[in-house]
SELO-919646 format. One record per residue (C-alpha): residue number from 1; residue in three letters; x, y, z. Coordinates in pm, 1 decimal, padded with zeros to 6 digits. Layout:
LOVO, NUM, ALA, X, Y, Z .
...
# end
This chain:
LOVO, 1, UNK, 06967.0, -04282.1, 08580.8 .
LOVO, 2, UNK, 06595.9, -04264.2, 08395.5 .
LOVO, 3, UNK, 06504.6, -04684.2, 08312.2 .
LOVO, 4, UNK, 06254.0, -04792.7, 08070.3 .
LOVO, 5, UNK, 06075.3, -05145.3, 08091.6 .
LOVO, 6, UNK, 06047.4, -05374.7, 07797.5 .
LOVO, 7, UNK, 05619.8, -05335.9, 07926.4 .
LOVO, 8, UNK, 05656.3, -04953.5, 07882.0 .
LOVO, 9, UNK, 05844.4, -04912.1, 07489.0 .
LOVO, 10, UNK, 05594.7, -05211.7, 07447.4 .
LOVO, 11, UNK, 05279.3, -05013.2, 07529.9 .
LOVO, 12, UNK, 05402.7, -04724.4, 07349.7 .
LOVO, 13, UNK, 05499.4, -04917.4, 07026.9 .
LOVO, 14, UNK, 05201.1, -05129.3, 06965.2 .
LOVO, 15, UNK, 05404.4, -05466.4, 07010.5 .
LOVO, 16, UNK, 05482.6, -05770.9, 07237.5 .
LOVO, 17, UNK, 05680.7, -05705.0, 07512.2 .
LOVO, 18, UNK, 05859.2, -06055.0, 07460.1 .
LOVO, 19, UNK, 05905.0, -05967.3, 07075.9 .
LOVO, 20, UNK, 06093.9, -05596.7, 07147.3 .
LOVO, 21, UNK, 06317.9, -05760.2, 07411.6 .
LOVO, 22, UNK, 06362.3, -06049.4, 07149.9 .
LOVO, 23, UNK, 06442.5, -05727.2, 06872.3 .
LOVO, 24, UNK, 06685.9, -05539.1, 07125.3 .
LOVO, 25, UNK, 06942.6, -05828.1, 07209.4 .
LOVO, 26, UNK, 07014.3, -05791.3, 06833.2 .
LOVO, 27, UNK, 07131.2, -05471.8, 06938.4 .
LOVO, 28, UNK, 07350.7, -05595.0, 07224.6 .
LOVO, 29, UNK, 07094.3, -05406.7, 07482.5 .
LOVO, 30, UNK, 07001.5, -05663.4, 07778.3 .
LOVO, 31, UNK, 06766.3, -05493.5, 08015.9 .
LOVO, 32, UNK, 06793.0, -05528.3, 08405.8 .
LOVO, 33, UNK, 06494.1, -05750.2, 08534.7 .
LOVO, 34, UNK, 06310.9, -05548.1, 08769.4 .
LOVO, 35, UNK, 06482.7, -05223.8, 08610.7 .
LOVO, 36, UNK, 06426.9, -05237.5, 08269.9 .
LOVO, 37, UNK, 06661.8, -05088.0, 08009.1 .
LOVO, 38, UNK, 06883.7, -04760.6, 08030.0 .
LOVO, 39, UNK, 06725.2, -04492.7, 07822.2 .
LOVO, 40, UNK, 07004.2, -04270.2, 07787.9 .
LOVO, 41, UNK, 07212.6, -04603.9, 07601.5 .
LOVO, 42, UNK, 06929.2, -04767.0, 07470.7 .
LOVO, 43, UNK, 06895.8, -04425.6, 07255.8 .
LOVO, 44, UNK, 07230.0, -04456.0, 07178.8 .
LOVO, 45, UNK, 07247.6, -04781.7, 07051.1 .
LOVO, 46, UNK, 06946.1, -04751.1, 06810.6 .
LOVO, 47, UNK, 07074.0, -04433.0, 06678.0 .
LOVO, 48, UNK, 07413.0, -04593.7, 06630.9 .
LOVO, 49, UNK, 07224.7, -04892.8, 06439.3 .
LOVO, 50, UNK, 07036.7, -04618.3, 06242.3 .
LOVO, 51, UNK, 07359.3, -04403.2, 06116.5 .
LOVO, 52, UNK, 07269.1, -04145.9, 06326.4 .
LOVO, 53, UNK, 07593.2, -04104.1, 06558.8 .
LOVO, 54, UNK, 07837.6, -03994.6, 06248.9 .
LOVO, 55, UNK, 07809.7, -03666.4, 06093.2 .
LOVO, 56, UNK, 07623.8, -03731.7, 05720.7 .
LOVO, 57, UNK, 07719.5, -03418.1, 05474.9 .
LOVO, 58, UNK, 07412.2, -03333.3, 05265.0 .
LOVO, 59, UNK, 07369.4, -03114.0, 04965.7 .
LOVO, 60, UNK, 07031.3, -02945.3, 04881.1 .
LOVO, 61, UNK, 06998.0, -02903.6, 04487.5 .
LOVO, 62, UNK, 06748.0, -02637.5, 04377.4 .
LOVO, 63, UNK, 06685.9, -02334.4, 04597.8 .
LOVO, 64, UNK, 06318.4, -02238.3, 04558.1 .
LOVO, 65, UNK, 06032.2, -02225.8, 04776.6 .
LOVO, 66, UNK, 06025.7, -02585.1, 04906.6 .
LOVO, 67, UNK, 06430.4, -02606.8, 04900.1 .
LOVO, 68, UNK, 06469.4, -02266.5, 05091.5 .
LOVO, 69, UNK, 06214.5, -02428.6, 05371.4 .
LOVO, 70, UNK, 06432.8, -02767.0, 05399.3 .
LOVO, 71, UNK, 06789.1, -02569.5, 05397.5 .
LOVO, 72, UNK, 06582.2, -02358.7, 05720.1 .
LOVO, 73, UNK, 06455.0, -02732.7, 05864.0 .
LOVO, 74, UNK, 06579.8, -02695.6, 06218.3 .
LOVO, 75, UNK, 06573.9, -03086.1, 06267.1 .
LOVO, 76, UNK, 06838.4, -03200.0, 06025.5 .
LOVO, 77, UNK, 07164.7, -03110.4, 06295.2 .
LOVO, 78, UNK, 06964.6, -03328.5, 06583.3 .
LOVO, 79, UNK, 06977.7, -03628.2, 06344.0 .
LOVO, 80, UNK, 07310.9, -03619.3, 06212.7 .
LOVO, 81, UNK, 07256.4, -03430.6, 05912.9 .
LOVO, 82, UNK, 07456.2, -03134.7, 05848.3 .
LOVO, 83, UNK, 07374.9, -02892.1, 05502.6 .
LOVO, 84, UNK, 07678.4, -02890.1, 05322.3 .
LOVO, 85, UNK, 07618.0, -02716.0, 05048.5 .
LOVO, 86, UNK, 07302.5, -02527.9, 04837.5 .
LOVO, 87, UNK, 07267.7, -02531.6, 04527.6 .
LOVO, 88, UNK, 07121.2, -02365.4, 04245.1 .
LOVO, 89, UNK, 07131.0, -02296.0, 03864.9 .
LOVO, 90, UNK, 06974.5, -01914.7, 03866.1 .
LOVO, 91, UNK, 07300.6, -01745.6, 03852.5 .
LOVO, 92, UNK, 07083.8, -01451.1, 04030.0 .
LOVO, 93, UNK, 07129.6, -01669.5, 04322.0 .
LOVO, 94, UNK, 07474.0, -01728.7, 04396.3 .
LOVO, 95, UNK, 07622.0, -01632.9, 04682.1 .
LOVO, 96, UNK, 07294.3, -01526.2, 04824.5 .
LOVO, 97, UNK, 07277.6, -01617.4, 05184.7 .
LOVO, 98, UNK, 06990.4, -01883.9, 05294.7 .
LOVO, 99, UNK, 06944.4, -02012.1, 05661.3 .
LOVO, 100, UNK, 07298.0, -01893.9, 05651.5 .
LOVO, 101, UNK, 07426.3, -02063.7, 05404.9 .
LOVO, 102, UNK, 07568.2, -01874.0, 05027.9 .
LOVO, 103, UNK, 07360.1, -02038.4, 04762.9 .
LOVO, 104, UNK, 07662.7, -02198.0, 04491.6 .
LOVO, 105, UNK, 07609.0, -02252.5, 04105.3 .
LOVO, 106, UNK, 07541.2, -02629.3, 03959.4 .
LOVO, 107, UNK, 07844.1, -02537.1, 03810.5 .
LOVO, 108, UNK, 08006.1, -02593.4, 04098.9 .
LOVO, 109, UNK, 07829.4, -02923.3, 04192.2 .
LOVO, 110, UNK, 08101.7, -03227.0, 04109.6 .
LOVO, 111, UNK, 08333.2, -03046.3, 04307.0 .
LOVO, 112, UNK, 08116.3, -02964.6, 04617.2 .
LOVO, 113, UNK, 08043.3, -03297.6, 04597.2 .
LOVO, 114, UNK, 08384.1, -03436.6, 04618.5 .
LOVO, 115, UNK, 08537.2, -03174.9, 04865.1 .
LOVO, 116, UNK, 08228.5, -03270.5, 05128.1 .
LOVO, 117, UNK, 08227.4, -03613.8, 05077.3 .
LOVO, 118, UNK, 07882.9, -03622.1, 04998.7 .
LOVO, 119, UNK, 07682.4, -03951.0, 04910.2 .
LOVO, 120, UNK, 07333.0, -03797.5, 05014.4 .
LOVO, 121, UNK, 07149.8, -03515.5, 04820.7 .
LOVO, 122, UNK, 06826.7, -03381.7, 04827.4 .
LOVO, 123, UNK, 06643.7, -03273.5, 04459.4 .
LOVO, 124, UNK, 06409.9, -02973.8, 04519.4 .
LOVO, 125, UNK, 06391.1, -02865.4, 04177.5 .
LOVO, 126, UNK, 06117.5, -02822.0, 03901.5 .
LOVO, 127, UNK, 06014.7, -03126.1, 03744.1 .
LOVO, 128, UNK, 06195.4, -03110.7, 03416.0 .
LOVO, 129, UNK, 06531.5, -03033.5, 03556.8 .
LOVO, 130, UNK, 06542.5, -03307.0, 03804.9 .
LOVO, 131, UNK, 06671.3, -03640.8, 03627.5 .
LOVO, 132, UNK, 06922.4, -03394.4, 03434.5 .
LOVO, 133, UNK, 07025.4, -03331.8, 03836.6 .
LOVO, 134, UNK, 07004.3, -03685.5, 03966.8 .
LOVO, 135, UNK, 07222.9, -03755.1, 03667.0 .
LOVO, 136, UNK, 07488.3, -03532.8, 03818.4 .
LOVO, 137, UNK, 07506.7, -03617.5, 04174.6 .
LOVO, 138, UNK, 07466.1, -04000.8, 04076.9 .
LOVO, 139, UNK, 07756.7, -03958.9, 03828.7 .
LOVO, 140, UNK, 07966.3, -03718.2, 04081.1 .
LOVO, 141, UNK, 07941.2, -04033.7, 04397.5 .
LOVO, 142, UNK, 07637.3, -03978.2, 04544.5 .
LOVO, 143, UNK, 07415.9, -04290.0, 04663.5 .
LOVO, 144, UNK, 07124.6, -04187.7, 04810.2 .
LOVO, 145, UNK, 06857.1, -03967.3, 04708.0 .
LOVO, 146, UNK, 06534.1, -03769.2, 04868.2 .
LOVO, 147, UNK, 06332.7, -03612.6, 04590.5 .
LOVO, 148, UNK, 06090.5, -03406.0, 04609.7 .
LOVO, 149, UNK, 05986.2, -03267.5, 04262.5 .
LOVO, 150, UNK, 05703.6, -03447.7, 04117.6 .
LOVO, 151, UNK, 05836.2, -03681.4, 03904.7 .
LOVO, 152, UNK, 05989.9, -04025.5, 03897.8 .
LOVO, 153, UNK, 06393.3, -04026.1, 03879.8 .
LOVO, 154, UNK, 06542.2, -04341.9, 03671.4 .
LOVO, 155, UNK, 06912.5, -04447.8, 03885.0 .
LOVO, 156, UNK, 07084.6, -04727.2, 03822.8 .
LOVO, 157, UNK, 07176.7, -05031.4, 04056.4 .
LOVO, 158, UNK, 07278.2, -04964.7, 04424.6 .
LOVO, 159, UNK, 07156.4, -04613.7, 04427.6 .
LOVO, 160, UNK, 06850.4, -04537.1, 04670.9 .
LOVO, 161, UNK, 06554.6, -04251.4, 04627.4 .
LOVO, 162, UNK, 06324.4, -04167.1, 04869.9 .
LOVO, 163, UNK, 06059.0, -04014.8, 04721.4 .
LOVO, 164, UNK, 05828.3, -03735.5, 04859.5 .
LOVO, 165, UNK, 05520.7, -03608.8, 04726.8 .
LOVO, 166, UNK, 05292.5, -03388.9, 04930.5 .
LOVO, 167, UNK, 04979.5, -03445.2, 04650.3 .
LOVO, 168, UNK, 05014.3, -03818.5, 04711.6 .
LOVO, 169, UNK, 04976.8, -03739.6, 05134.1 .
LOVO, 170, UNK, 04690.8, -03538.4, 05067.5 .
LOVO, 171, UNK, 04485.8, -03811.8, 04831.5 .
LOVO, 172, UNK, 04569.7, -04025.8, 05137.9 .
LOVO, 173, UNK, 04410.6, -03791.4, 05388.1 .
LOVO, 174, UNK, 04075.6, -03747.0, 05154.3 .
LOVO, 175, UNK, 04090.2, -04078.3, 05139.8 .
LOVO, 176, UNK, 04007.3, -04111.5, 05496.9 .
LOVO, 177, UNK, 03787.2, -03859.9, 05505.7 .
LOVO, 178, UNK, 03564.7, -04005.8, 05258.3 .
LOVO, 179, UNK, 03554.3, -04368.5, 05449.5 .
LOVO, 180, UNK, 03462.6, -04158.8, 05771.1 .
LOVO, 181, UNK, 03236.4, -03949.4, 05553.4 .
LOVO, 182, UNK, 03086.1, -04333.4, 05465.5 .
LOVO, 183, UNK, 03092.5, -04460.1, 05802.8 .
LOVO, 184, UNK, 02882.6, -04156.9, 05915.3 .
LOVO, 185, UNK, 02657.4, -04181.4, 05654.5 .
LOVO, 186, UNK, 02607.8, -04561.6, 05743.4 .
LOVO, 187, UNK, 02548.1, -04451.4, 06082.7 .
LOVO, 188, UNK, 02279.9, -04246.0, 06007.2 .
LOVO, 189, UNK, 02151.2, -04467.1, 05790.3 .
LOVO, 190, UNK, 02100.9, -04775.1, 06049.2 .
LOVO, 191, UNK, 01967.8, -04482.5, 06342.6 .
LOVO, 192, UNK, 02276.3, -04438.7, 06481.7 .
LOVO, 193, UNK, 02427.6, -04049.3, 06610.3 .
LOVO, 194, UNK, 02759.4, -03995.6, 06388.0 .
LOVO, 195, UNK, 03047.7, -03899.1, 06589.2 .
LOVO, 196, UNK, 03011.2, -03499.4, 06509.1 .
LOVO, 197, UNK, 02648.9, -03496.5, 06597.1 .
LOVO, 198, UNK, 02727.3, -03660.0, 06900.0 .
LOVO, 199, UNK, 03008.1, -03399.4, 06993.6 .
LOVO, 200, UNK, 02781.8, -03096.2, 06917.0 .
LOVO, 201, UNK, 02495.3, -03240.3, 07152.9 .
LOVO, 202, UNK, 02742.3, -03266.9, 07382.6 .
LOVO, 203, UNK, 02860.0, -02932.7, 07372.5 .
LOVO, 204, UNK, 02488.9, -02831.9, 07416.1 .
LOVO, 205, UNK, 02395.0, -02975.9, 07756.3 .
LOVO, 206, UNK, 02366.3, -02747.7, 08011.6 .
LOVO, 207, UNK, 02547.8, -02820.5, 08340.1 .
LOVO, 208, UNK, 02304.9, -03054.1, 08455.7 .
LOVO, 209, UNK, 02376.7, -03232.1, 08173.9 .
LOVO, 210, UNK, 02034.1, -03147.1, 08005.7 .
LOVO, 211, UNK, 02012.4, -03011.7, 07682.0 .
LOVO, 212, UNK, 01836.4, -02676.9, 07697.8 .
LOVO, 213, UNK, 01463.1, -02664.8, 07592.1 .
LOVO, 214, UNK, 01550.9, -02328.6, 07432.4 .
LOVO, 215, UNK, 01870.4, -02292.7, 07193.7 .
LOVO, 216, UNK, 02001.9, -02007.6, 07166.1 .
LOVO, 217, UNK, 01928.6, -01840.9, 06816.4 .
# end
């Protein structure tokens, strides 16, 4: 059966092999010295620890764009997440069929809720209808939330949200590429060859590694 040692996951993570061995026996997982650990239940037993071995109902509340992509999100099922239920309040919608699934009425929301046994939803709406809809599932038992319309959702004690905003992710990434757009221009500055110059000579040696005394036009 396929091992793992405590060296290996330690490369790979970034961490101290003594630490992750010290982090697994929390988990009950003792590795074999000289094997190392059994993938197959060391997976197990992390996914266990994680809620991911039971079968987590979720209901996906506005059915636009964004909420017809996540109801098509092949990844949810290999996680433990099943779609129970879509929902939507265009009345144009219901019953509509997306990634198999007929699109239902907020109408019909409490009781979806209840008859699944529901405690995590996902808010894909437009701004202004989204604390109206956190209000709902909060109110109807749910205890977890993912939202992903752009604004912040007010829940009271011992209710979670997770939220998710793709403008914030892309400030981060400009971010970073103005600090490399810096670091370059520091280069350049103190006589150094930034990184893309660098690649583009490179790419312009010939094969005995000269660059050619004629480029091309």
């Amino acid at each position: 059966m396929p091992t793992v040692s405590s060296e290996e996951l330690a490369a790979a993570a970034g961490v101290n092999s003594a630490k992750l061995r010290k982090d697994f026996s929390y988990l009950g997982s003792y590795g074999t010295r000289g094997v190392g650990y059994d993938v197959e239940y060391l997976v197990y037993q992390i996914s266990r620890e994680l809620g991911l071995t039971q079968d987590w109902p979720v209901v996906i509340v506005g059915i636009g764009n964004l909420g017809a992509a996540l109801a098509n999100y092949g990844g949810f099922a290999s996680r433990g997440f099943r779609v129970a239920a879509l929902i939507d309040a265009d009345p144009a919608m219901a019953g509509k069929p997306v990634a198999g699934i007929p699109v239902q009425h907020t109408d019909e929301l409490e009781r979806i809720i209840d008859d699944n046994g529901v405690s995590i939803g996902v808010i894909a709406t437009p701004a202004g209808a989204a604390q109206q809809v956190c209000d709902r599932l909060v109110a109807a038992g749910v205890t977890s939330i993912l939202n992903f319309a752009p604004t912040v959702l007010s829940v009271p004690e011992g209710v979670d949200v997770r939220k998710v905003d793709l403008s914030i992710e892309l400030q981060i990434l400009a971010f970073h590429e103005q600090r490399k757009a810096g670091e370059e221009a520091a280069a350049l500055a103190d006589g150094a060859v930034p990184h893309a110059v660098a690649r583009k000579q490179s790419a312009d040696k010939g094969p005995d590694g000269d660059v050619p005394a004629v480029m091309p036009a």
